[in-house]
ZANU-540964 format. One record per residue: residue number from 1; x, y, z of N, C-alpha, C in turn. Coordinates in pm, 1 decimal, always signed. Atoms other than C-alpha are relative to their C-alpha. Layout:
% ZANU-540964
SEMI     n       n.xx       n.yy       n.zz      ca.xx      ca.yy      ca.zz       c.xx       c.yy       c.zz
SEMI   NUM          X          Y          Z          X          Y          Z          X          Y          Z
...
***
This chain:
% ZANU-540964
SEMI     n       n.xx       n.yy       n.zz      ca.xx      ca.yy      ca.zz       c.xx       c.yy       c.zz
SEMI     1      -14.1     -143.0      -11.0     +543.9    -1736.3    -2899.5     -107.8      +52.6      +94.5
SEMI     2      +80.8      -50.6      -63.0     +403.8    -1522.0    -2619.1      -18.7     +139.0      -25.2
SEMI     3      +18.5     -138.8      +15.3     +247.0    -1194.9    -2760.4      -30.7      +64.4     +152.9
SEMI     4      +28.0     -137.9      -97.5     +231.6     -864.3    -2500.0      -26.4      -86.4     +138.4
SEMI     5      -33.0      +42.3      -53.5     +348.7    -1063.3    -2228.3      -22.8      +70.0     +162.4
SEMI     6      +30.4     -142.0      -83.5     +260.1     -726.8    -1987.0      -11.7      -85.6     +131.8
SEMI     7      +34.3      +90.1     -143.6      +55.5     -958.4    -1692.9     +141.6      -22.1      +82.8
SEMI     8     -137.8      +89.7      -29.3     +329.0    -1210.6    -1657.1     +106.0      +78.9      +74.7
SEMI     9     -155.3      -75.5      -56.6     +597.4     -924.2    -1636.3      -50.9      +89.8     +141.8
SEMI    10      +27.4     -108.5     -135.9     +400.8     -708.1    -1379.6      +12.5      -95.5     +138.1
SEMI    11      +26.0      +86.5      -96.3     +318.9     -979.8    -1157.1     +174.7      -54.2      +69.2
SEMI    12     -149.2      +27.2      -54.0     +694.8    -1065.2    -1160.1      +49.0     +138.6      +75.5
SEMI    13       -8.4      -92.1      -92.2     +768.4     -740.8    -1089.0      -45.9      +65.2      +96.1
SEMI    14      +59.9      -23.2      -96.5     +512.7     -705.2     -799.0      +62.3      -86.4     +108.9
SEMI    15     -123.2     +127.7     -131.7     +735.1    -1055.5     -615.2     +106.5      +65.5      -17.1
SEMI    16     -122.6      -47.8      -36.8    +1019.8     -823.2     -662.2       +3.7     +121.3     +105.5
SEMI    17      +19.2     -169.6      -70.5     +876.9     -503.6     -502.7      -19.7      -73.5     +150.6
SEMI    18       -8.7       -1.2     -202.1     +780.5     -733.4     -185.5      +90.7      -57.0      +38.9
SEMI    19     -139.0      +88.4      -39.9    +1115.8     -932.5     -196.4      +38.9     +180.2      +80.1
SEMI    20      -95.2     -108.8      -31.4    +1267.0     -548.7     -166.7      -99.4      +74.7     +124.4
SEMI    21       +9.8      -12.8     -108.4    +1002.2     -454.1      +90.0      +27.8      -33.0     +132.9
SEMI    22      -29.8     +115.2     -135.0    +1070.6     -752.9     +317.5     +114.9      +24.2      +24.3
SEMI    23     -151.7      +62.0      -37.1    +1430.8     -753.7     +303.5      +80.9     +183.7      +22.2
SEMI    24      -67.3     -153.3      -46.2    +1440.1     -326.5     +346.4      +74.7      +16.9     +161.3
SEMI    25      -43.8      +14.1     -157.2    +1611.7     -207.4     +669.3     -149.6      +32.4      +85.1
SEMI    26     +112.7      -59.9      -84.6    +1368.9     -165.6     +950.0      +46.9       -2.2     +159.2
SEMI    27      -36.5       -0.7     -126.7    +1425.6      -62.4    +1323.6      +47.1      -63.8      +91.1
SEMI    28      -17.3     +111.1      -68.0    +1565.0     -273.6    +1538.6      +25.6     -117.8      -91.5
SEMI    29       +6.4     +100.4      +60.3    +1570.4     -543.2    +1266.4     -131.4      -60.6      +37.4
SEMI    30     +177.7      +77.0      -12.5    +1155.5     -620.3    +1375.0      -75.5      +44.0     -105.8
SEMI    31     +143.9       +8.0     +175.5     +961.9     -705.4    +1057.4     -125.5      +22.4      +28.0
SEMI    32     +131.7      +51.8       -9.4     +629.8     -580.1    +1098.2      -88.5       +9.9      -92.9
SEMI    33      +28.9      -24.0      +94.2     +546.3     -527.2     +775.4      -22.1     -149.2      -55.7
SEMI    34     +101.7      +95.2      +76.9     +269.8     -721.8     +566.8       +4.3      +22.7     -152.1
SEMI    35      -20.3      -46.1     +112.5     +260.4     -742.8     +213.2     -114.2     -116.6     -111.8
SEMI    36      +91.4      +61.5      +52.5      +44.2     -887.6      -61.8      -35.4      +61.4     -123.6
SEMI    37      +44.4       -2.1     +213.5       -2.7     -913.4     -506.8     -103.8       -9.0      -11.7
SEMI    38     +141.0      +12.6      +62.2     -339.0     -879.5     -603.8      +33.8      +21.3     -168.4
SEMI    39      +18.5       -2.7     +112.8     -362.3     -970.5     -964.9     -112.5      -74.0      -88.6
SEMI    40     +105.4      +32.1      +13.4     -673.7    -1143.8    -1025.0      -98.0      +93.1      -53.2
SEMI    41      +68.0     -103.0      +12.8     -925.6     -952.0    -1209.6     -131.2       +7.2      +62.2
SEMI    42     +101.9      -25.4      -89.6    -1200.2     -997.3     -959.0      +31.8      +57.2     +109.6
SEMI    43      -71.7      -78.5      -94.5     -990.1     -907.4     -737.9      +57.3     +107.3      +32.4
SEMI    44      -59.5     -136.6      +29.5     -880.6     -595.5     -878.7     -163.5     +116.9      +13.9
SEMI    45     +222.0       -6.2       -9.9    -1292.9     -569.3     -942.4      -47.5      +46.5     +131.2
SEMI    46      +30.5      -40.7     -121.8    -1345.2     -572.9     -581.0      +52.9     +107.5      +75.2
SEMI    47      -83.3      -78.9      +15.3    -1051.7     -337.0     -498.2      -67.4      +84.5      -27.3
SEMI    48      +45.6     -123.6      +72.4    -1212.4      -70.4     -701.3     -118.8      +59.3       +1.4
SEMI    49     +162.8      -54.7      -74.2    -1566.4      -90.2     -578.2      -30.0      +20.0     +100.7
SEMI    50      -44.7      -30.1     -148.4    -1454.5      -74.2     -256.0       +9.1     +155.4      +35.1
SEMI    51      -67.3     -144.0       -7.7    -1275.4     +270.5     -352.6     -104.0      +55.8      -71.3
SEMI    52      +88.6      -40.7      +11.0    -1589.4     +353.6     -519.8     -117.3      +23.9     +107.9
SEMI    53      +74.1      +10.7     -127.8    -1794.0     +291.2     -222.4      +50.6     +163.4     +112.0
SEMI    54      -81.3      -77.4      -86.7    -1565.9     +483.7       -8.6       +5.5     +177.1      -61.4
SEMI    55       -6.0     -142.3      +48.5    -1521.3     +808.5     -273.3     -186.6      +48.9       +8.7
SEMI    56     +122.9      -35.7      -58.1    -1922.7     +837.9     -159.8       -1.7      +88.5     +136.8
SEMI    57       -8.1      -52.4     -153.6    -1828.7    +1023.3     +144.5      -54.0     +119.3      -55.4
SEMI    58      +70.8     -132.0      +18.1    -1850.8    +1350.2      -36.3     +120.9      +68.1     -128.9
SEMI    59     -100.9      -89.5     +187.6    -1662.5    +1579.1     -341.3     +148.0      -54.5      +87.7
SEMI    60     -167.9      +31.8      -42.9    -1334.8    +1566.5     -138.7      +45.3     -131.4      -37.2
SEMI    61      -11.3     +181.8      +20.6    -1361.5    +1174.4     -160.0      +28.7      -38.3     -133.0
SEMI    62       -4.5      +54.3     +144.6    -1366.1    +1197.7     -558.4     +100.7      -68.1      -50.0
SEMI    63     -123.1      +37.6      +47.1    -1021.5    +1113.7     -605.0      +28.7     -152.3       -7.9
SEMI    64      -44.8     +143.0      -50.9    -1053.2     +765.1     -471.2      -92.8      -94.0     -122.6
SEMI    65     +107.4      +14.6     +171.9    -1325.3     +714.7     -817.1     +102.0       -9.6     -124.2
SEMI    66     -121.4       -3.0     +117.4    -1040.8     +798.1    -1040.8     +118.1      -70.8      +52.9
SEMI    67     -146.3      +90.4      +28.3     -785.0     +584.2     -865.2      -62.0     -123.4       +4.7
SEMI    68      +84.0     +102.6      +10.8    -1055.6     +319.5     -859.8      +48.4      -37.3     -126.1
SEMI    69      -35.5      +14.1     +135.6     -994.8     +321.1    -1264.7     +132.7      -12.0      -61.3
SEMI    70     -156.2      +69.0      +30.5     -634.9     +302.5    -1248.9      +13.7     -180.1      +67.1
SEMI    71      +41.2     +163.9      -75.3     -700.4      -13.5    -1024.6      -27.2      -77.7     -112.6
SEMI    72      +62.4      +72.8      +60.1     -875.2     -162.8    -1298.1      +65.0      -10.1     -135.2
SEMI    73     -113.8      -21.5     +150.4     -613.7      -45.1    -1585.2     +116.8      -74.1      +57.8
SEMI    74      -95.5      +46.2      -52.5     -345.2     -211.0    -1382.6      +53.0     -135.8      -61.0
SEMI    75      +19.0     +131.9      +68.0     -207.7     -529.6    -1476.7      +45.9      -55.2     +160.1
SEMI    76      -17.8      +28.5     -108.5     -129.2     -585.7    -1095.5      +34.8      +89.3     +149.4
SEMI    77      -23.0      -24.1      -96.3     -120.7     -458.6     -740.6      +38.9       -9.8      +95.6
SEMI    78     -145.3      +33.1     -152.8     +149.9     -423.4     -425.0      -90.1      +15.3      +87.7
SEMI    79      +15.9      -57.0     -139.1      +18.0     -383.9      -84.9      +95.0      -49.4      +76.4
SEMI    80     -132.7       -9.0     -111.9     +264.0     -272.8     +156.9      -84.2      +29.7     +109.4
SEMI    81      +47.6      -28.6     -114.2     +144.2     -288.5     +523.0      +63.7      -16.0     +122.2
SEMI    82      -94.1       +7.7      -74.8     +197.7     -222.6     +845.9     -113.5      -32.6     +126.8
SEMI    83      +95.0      +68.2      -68.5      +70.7     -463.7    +1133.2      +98.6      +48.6     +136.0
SEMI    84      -77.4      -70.2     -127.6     +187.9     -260.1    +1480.0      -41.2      -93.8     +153.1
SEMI    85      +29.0      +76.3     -112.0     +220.4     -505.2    +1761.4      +97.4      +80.1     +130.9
SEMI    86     -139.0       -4.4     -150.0     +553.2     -362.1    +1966.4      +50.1     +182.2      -46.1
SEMI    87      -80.3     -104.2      +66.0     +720.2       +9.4    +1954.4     +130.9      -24.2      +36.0
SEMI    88     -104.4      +93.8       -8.0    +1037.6      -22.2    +1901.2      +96.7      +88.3     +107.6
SEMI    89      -29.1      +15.2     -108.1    +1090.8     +106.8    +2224.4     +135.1     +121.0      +84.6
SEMI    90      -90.8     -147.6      -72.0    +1327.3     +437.5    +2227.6      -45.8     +166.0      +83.4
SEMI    91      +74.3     -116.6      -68.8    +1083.3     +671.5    +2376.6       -6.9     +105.3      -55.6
SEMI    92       +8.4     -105.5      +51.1    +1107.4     +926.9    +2093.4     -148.1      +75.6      +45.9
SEMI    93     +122.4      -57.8      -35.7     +729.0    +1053.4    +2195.9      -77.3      +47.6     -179.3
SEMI    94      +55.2      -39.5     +117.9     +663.0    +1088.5    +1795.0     -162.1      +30.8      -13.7
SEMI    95     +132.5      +46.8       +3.1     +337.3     +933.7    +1839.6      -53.3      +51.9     +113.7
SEMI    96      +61.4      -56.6     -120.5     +251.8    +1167.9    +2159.3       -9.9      -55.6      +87.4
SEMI    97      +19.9      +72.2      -99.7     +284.1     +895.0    +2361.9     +173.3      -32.1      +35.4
SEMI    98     -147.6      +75.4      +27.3     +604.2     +721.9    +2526.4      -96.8     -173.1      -42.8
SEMI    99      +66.4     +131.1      +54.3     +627.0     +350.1    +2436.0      -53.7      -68.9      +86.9
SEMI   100     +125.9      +66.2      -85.7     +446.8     +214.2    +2760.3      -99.5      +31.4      -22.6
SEMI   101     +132.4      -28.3      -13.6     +169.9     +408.4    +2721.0      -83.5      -68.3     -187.0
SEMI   102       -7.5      -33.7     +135.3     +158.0     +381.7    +2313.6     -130.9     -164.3       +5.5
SEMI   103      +79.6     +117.3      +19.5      +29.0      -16.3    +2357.2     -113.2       +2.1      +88.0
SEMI   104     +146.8      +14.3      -70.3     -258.4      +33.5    +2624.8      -43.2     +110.6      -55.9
SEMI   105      +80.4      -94.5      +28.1     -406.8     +363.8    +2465.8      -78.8      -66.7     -102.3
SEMI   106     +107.9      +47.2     +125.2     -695.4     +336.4    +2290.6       +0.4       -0.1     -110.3
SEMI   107       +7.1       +2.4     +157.2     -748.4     +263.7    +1984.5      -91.8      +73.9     -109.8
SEMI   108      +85.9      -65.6      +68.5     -883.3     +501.9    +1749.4      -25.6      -63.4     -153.0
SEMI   109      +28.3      +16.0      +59.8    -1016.9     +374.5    +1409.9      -60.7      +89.6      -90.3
SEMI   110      +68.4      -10.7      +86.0    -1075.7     +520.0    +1067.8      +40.9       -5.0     -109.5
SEMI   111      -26.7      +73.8     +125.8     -935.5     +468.7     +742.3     +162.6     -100.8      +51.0
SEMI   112     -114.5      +16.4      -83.4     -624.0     +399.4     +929.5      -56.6      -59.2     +144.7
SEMI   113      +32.8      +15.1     -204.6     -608.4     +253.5    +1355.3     +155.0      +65.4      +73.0
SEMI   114     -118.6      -24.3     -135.9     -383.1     +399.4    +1610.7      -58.0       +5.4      +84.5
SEMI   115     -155.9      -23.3      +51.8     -175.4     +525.4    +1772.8      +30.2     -108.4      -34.5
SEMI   116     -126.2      +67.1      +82.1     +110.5     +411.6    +1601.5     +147.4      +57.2       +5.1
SEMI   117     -125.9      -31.3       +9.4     +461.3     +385.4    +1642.9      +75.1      +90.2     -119.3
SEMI   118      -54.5      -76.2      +40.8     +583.5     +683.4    +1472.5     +134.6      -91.0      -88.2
SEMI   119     -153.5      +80.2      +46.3     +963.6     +462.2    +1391.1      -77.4     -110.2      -78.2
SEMI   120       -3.5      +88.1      +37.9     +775.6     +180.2    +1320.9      -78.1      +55.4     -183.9
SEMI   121      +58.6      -72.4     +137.7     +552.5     +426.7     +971.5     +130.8      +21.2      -30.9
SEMI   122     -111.9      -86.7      +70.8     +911.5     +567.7     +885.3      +45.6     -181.0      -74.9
SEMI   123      -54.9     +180.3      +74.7    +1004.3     +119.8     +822.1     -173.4       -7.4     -113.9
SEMI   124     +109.2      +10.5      +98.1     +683.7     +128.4     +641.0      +25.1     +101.7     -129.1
SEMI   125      -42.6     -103.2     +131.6     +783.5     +435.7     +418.7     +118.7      -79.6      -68.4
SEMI   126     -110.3      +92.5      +43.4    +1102.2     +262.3     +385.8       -3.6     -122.1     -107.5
SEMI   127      +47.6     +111.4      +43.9     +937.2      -54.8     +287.0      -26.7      +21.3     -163.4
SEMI   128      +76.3      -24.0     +109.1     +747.2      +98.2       +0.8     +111.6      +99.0      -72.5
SEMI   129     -149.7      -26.9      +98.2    +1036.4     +320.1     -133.5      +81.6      -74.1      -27.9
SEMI   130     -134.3     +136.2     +122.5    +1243.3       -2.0     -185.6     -113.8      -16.7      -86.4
SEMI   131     +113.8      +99.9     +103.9     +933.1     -141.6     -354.3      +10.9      +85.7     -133.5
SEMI   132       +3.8      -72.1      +89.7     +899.9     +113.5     -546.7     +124.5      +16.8     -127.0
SEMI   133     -183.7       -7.0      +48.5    +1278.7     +194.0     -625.8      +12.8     -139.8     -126.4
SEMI   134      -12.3      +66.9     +117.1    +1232.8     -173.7     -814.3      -59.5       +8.9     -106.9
SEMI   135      +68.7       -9.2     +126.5     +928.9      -90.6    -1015.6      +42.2      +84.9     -102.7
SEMI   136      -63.4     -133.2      +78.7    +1152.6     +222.8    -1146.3     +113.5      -87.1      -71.8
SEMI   137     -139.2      +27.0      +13.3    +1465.4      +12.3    -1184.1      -47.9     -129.0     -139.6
SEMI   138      +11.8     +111.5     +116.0    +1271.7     -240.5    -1407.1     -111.3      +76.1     -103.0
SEMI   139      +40.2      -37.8      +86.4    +1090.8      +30.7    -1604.0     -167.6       +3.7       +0.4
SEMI   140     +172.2      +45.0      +41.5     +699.7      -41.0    -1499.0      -79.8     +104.9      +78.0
SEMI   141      +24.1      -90.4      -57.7     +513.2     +220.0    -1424.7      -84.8       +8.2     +130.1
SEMI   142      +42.7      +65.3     -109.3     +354.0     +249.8    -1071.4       +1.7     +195.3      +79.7
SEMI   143      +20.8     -106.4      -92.5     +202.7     +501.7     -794.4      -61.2      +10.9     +132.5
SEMI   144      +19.0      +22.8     -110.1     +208.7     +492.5     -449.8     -161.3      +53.3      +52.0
SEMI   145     +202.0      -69.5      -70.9     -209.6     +519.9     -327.0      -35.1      -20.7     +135.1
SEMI   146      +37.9      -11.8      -99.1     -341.0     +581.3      -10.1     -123.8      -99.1      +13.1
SEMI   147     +106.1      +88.6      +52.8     -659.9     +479.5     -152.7       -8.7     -127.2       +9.0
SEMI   148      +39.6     +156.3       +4.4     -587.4     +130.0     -227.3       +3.4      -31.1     +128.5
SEMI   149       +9.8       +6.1     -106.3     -500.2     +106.3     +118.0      -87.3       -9.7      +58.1
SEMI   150     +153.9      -65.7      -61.0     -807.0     +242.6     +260.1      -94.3     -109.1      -23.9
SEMI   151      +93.9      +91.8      +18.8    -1014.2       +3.0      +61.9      +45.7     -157.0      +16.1
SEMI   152      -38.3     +127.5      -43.3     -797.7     -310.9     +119.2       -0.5       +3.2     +110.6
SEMI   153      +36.3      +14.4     -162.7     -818.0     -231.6     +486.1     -166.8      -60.5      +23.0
SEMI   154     +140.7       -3.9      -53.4    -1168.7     -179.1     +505.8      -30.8     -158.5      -21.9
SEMI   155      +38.6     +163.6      +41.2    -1189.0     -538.1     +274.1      +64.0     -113.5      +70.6
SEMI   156      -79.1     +123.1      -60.0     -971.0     -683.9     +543.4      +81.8      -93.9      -91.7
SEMI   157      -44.0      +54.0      +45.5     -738.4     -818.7     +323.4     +129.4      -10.9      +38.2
SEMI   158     -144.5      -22.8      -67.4     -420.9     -734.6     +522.6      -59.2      +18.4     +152.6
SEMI   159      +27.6      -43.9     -136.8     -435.3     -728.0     +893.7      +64.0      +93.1      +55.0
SEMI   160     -107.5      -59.9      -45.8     -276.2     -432.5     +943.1      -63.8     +160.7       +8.6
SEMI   161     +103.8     -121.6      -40.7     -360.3      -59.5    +1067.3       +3.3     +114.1     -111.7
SEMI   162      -36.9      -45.5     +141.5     -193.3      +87.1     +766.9      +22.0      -33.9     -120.0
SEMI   163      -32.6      +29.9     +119.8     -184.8      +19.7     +429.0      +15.5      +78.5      -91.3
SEMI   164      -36.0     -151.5     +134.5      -69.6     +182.5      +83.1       -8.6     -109.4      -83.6
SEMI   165      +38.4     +120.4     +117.4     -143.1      +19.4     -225.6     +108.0      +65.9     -101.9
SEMI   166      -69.8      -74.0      +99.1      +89.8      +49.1     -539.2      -33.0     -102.1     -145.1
SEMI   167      +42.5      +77.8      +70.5      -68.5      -45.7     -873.0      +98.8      -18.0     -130.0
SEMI   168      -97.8      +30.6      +88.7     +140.1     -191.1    -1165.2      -27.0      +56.7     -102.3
SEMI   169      +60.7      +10.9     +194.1      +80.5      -75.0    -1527.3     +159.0       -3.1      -78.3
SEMI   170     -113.0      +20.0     +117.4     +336.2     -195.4    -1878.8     -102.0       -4.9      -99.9
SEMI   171     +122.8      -58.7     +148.2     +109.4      +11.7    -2178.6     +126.8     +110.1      -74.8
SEMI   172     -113.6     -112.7      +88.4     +287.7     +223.7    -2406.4      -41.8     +173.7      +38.7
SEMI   173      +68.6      -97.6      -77.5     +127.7     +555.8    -2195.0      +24.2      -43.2     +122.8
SEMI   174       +6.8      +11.0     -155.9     +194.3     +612.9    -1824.8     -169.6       +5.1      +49.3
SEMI   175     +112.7      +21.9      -52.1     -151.4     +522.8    -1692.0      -32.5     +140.2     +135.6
SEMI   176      -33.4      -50.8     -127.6      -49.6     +729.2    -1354.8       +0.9     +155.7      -78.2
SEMI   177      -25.9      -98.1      +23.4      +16.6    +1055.0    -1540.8     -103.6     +122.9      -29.5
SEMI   178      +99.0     -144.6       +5.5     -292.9    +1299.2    -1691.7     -123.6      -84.9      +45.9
SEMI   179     +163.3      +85.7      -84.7     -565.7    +1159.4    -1432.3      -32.2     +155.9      +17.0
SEMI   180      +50.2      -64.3      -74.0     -816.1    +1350.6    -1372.7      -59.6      +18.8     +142.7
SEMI   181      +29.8      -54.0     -120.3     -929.1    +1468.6    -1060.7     -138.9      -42.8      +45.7
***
């Protein structure tokens, strides 16, 4: 017999959220989307001191303190990312640029890098609304963070200019729901 089985099931349902990221539609059919389970609790550990580190900027920053603590209530974490090598080349100008110019402009850096292909963030939204769409469809509760992002970038753990983190919780309480601020 396996009592409160929770881990096990999140973690399964974190290989389903990036099966349904990977296999979402995306532009052109070019995958550039990165993805990656953190469920390790040092790893969740690091994660969260990261976003502690980071909510040091100043009061505005606080928020990233309190999703630090959902991090750590989690029983596992998605990262959905997005590694921008090519635009996909229709000249919309989203990104203020066309797409010749888009790959030689400079690169700006800060929690995020661009530019960035405008089409290629909308396959990244995409990405993470399937993901998501499964954690709903199998009942586990979950909330798309900027945050985790931010601090799995900074920790280099994805090579990619964007990231969004989405943390797992299965408790009898939505974890995600009366946070404070």
């Amino acid at each position: 017999m396996q009592l409160n089985p929770e881990k096990e099931v999140a973690e399964l349902a974190g290989r389903l959220m990036l099966t349904a990221a990977r296999t979402a539609p995306k532009a052109r059919g070019q995958d550039e989307i990165l993805t990656a389970l953190v469920t390790e609790p040092e790893e969740k550990e690091a994660l969260a001191r990261e976003m502690e580190k980071i909510a040091e900027r100043g009061k505005a920053f606080a928020f990233f303190k309190r999703d630090a603590e959902n991090v750590r209530q989690a029983e596992a974490v998605v990262l959905i990312g997005l590694k921008f090598e090519r635009p996909v080349g229709v000249n919309c100008r989203a990104c203020g640029l066309d797409c010749e110019r888009i790959l030689k402009a400079e690169k700006v850096s800060g929690d995020y890098e661009g530019p960035l292909c405008a089409l290629r963030l909308v396959d990244l939204g995409i990405a993470v609304g399937s993901a998501v769409s499964v954690a709903k469809d199998l009942c586990v509760d979950n909330r798309v963070m900027y945050t985790i992002g931010v601090a799995a970038r900074r920790l280099g753990w994805l090579a990619a200019q964007v990231i969004l983190g989405v943390p797992l919780s299965i408790k009898g309480k939505n974890i995600f729901f009366d946070r404070k601020a």
